[in-house]
mmCIF file of the N, C-alpha and C atoms, coordinates in Angstrom:
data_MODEL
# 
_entry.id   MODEL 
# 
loop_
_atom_site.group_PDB 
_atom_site.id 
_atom_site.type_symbol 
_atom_site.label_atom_id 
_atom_site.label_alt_id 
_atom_site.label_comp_id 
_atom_site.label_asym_id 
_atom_site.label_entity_id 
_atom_site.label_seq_id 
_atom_site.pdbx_PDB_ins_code 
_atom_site.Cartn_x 
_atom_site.Cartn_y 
_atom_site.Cartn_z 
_atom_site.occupancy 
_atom_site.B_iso_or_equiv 
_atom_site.pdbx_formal_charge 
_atom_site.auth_seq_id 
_atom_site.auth_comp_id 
_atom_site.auth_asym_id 
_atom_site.auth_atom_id 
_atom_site.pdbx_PDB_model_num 
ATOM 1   N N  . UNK A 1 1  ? 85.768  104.440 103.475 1.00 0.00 ? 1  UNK A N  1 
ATOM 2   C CA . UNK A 1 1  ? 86.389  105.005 102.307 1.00 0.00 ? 1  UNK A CA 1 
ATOM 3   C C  . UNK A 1 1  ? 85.352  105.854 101.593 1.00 0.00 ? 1  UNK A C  1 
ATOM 4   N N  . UNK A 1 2  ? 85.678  107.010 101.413 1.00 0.00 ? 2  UNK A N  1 
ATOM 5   C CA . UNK A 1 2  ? 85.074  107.977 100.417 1.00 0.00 ? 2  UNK A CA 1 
ATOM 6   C C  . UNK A 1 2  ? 85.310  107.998 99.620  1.00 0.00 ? 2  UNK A C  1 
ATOM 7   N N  . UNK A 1 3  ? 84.756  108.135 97.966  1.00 0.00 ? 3  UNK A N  1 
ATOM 8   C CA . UNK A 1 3  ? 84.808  108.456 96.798  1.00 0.00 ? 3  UNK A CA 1 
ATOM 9   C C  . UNK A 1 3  ? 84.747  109.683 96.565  1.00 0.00 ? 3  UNK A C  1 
ATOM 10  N N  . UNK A 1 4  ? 84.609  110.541 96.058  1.00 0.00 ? 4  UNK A N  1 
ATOM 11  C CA . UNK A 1 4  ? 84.378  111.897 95.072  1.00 0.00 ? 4  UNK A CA 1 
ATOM 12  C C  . UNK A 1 4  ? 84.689  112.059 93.710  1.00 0.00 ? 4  UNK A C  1 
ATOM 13  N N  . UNK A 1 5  ? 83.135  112.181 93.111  1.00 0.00 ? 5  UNK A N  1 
ATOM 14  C CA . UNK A 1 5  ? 83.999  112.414 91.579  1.00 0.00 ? 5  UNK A CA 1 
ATOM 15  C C  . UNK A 1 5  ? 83.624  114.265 90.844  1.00 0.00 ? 5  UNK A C  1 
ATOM 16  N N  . UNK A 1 6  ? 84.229  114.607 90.305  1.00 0.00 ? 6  UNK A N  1 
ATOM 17  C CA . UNK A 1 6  ? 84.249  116.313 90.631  1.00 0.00 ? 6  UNK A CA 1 
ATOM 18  C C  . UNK A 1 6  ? 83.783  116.034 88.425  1.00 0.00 ? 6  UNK A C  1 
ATOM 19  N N  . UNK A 1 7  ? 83.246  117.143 88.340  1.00 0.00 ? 7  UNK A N  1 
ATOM 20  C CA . UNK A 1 7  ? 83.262  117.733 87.100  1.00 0.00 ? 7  UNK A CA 1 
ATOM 21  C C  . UNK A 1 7  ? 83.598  119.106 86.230  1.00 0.00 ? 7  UNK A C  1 
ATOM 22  N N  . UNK A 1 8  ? 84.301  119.292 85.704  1.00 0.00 ? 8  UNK A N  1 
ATOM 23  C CA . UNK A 1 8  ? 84.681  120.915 85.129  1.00 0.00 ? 8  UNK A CA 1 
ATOM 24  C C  . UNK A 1 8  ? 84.570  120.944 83.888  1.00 0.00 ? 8  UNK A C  1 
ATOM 25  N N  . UNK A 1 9  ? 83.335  122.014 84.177  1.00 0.00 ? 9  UNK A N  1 
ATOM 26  C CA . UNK A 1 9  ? 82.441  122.369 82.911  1.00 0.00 ? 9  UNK A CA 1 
ATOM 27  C C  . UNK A 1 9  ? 82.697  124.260 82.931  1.00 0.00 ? 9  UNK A C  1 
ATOM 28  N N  . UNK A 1 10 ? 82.810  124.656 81.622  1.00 0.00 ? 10 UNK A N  1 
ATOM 29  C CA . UNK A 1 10 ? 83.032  126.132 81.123  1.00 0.00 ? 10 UNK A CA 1 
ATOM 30  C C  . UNK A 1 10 ? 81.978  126.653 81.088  1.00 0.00 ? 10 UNK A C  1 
ATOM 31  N N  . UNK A 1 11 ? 81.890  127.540 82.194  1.00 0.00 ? 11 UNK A N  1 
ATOM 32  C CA . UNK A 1 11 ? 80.713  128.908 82.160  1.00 0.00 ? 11 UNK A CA 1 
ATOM 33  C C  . UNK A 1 11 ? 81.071  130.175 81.797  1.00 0.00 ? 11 UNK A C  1 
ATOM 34  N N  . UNK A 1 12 ? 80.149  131.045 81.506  1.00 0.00 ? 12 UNK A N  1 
ATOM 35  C CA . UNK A 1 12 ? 80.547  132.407 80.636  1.00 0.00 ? 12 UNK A CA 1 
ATOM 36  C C  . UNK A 1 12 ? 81.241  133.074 81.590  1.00 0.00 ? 12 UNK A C  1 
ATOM 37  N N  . UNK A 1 13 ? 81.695  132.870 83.097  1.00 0.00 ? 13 UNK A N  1 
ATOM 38  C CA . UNK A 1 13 ? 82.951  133.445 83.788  1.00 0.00 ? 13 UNK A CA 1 
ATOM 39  C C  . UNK A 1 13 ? 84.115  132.124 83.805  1.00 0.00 ? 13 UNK A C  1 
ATOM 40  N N  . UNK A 1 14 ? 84.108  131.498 83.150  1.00 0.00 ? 14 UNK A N  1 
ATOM 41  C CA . UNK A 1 14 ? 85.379  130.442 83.106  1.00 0.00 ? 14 UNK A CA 1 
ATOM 42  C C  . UNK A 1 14 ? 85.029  129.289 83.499  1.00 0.00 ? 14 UNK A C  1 
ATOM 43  N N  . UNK A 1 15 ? 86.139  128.541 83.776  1.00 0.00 ? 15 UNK A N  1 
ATOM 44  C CA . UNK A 1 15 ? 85.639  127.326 84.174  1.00 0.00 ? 15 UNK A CA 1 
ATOM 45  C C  . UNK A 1 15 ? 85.311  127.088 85.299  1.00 0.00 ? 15 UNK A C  1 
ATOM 46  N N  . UNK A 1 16 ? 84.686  125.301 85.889  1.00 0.00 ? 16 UNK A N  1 
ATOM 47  C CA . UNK A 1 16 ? 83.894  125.884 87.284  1.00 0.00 ? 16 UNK A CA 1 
ATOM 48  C C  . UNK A 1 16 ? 84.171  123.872 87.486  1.00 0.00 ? 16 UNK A C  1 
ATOM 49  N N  . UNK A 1 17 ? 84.839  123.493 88.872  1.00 0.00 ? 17 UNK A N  1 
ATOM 50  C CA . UNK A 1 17 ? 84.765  122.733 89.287  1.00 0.00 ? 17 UNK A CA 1 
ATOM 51  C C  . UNK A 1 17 ? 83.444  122.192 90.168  1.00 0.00 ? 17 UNK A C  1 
ATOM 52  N N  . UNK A 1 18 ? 82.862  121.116 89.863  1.00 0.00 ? 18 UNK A N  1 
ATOM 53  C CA . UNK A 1 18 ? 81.502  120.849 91.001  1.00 0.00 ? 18 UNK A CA 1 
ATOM 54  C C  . UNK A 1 18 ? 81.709  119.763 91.392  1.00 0.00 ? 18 UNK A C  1 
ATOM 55  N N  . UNK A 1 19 ? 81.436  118.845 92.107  1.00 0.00 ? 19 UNK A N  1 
ATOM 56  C CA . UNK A 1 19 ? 80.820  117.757 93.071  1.00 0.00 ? 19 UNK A CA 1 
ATOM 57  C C  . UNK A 1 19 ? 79.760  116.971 91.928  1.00 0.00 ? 19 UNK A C  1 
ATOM 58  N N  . UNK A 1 20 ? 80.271  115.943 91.193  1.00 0.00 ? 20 UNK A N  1 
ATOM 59  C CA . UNK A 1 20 ? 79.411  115.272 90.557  1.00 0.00 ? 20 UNK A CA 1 
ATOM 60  C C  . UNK A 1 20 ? 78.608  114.222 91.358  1.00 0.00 ? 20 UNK A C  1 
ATOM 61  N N  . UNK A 1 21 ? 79.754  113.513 92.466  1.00 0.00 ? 21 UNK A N  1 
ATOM 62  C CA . UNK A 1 21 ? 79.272  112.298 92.925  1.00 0.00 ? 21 UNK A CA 1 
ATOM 63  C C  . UNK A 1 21 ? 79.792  111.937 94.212  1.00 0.00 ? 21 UNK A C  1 
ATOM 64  N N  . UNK A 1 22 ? 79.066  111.377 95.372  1.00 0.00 ? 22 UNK A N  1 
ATOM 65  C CA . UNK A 1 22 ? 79.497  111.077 96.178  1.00 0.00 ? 22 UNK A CA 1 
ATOM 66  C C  . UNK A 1 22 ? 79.298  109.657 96.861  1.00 0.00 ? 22 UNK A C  1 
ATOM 67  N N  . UNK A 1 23 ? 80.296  108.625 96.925  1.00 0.00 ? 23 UNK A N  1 
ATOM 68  C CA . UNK A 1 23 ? 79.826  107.587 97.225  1.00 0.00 ? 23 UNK A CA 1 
ATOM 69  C C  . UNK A 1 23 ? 80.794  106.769 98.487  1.00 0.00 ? 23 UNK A C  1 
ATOM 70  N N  . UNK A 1 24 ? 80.395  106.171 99.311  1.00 0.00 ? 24 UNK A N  1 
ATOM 71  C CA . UNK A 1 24 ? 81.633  105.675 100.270 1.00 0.00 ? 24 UNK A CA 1 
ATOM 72  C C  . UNK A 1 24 ? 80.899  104.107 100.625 1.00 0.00 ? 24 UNK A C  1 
ATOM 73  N N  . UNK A 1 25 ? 82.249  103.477 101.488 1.00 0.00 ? 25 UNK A N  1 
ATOM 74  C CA . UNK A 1 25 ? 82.032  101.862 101.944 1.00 0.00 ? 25 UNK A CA 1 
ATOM 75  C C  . UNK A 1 25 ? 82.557  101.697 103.183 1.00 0.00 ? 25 UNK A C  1 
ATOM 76  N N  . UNK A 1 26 ? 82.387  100.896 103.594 1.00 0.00 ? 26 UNK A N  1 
ATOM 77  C CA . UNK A 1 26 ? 83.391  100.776 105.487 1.00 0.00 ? 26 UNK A CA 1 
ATOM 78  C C  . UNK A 1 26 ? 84.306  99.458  104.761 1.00 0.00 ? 26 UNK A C  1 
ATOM 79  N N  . UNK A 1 27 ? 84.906  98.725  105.750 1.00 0.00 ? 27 UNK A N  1 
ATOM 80  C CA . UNK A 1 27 ? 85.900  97.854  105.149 1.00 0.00 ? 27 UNK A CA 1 
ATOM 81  C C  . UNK A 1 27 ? 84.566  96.388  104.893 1.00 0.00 ? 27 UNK A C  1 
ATOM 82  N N  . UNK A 1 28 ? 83.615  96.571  105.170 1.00 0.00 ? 28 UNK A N  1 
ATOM 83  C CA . UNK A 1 28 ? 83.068  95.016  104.901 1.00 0.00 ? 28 UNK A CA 1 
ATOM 84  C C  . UNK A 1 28 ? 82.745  95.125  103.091 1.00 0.00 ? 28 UNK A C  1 
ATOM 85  N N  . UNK A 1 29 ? 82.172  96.196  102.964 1.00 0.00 ? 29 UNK A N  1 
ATOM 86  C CA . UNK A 1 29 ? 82.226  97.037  100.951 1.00 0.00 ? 29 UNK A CA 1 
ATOM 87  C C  . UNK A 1 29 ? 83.348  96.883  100.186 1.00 0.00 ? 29 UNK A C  1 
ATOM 88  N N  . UNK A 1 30 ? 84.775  97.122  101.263 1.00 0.00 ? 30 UNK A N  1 
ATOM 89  C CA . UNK A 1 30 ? 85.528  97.036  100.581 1.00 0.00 ? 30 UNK A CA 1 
ATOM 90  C C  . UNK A 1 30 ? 86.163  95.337  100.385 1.00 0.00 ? 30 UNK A C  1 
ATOM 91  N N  . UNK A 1 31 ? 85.870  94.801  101.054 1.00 0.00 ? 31 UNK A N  1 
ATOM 92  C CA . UNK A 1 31 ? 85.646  93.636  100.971 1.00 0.00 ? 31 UNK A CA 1 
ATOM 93  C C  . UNK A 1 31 ? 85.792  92.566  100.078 1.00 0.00 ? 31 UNK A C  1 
ATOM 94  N N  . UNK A 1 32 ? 84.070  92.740  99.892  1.00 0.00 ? 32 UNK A N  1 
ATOM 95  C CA . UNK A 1 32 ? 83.071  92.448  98.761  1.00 0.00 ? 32 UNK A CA 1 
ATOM 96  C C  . UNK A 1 32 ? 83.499  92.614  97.639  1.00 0.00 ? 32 UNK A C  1 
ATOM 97  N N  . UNK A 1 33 ? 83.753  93.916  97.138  1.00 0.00 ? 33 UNK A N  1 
ATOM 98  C CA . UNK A 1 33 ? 84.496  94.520  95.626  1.00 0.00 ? 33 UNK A CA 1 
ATOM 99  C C  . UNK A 1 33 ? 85.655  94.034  95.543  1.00 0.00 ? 33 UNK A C  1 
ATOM 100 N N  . UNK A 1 34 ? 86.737  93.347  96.428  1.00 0.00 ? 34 UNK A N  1 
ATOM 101 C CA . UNK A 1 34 ? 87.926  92.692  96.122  1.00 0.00 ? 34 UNK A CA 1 
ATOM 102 C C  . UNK A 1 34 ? 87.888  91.559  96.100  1.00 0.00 ? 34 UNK A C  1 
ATOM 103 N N  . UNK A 1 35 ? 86.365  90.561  96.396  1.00 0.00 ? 35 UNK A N  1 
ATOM 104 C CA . UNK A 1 35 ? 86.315  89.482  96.823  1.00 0.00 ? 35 UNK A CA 1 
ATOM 105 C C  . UNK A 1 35 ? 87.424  88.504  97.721  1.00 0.00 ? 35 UNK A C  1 
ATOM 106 N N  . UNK A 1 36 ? 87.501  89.368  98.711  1.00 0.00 ? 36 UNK A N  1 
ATOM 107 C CA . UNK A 1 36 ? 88.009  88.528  100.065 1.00 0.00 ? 36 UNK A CA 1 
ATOM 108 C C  . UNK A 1 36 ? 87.150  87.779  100.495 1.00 0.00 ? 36 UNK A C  1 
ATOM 109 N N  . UNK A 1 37 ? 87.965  86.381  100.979 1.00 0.00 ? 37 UNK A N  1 
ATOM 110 C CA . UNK A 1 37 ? 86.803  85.530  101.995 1.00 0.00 ? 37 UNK A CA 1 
ATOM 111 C C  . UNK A 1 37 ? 87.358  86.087  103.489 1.00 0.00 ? 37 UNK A C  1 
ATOM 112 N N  . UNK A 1 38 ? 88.351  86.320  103.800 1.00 0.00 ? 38 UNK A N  1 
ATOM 113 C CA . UNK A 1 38 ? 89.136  86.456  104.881 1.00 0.00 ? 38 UNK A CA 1 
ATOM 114 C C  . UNK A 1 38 ? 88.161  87.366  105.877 1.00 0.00 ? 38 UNK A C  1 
ATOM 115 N N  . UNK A 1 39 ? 88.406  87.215  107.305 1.00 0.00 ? 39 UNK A N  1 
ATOM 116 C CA . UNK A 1 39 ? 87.224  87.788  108.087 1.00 0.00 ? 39 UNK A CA 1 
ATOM 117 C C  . UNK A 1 39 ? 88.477  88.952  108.561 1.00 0.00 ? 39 UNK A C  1 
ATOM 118 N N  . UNK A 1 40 ? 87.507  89.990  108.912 1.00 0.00 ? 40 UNK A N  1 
ATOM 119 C CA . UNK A 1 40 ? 88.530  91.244  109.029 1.00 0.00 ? 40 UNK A CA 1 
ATOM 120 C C  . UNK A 1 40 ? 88.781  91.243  110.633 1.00 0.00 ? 40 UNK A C  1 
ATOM 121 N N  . UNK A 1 41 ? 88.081  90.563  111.643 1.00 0.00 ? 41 UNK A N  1 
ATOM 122 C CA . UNK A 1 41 ? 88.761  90.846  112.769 1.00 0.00 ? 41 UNK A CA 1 
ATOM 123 C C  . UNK A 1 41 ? 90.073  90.304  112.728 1.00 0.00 ? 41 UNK A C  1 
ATOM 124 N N  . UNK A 1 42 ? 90.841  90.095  113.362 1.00 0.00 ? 42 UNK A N  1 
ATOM 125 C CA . UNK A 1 42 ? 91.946  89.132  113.797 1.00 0.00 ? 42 UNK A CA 1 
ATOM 126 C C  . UNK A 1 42 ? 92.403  88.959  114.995 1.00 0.00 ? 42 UNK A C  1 
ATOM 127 N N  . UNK A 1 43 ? 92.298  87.943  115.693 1.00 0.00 ? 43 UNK A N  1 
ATOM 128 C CA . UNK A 1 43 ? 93.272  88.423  116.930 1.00 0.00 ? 43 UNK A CA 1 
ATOM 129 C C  . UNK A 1 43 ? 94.140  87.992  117.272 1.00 0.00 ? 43 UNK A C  1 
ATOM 130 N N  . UNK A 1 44 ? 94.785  89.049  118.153 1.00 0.00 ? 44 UNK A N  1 
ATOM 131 C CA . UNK A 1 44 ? 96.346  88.923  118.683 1.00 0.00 ? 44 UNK A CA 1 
ATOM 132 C C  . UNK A 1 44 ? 96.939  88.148  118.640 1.00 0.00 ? 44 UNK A C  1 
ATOM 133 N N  . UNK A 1 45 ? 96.571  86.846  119.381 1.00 0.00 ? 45 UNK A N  1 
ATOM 134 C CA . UNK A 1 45 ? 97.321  85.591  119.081 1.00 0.00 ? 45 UNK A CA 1 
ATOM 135 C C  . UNK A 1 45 ? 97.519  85.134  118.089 1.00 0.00 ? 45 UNK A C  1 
ATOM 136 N N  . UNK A 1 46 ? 96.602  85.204  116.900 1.00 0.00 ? 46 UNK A N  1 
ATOM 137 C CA . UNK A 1 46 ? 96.772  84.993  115.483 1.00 0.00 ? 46 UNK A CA 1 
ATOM 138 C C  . UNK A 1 46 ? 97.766  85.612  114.874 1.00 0.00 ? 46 UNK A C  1 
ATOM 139 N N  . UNK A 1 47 ? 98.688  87.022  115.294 1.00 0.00 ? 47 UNK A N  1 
ATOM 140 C CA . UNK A 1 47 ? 99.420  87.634  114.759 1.00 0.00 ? 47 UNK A CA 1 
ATOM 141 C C  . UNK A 1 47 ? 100.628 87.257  115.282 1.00 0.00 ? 47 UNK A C  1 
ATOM 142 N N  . UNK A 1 48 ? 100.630 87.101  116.958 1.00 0.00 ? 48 UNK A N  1 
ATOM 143 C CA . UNK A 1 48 ? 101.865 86.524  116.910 1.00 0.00 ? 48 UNK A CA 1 
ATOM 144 C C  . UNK A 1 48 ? 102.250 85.252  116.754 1.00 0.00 ? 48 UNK A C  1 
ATOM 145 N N  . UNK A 1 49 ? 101.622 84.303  117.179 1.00 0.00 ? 49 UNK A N  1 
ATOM 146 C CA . UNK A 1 49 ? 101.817 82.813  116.338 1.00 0.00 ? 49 UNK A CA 1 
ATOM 147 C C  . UNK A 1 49 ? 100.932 82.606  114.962 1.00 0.00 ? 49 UNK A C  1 
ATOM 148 N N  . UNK A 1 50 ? 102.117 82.791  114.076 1.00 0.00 ? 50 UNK A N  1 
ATOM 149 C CA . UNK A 1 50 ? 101.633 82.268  112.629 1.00 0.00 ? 50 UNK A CA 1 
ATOM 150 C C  . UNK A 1 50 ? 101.347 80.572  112.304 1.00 0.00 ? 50 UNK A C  1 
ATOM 151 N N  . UNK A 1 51 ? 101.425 80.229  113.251 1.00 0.00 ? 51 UNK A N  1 
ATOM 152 C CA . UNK A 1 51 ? 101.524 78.760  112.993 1.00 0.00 ? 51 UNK A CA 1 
ATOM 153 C C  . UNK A 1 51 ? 99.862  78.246  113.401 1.00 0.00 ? 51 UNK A C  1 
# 
C-alpha cells in the first residue's frame, strides 16, 4: 500500500500542486496498524472446511 500526501501552495503563476510525502507498507504494516493477531497465509483447506 502506498500513501501520497500532495500540497497546494500559490505561486506568482497560480497555484501549484507538489508531492509532500511519500510513505508505503506490505500487508504485514498493515497488519500491525490494525492490530490483527491473525496470520495472513491461509490455506486451502482452511477455506473450505470452516470447521
Amino acid at each position: 500500500m502506498q500513501l501520497h500526501a500532495y500540497e497546494v501552495s500559490k505561486k506568482a503563476a497560480g497555484y501549484i500542486l507538489e508531492l509532500k510525502e511519500r510513505i508505503g507498507t506490505d500487508s504485514a504494516g498493515i497488519a500491525m496498524c490494525l492490530g490483527l493477531q491473525a496470520e495472513g497465509k491461509v490455506e486451502l483447506k482452511a477455506i473450505l472446511d470452516p470447521d
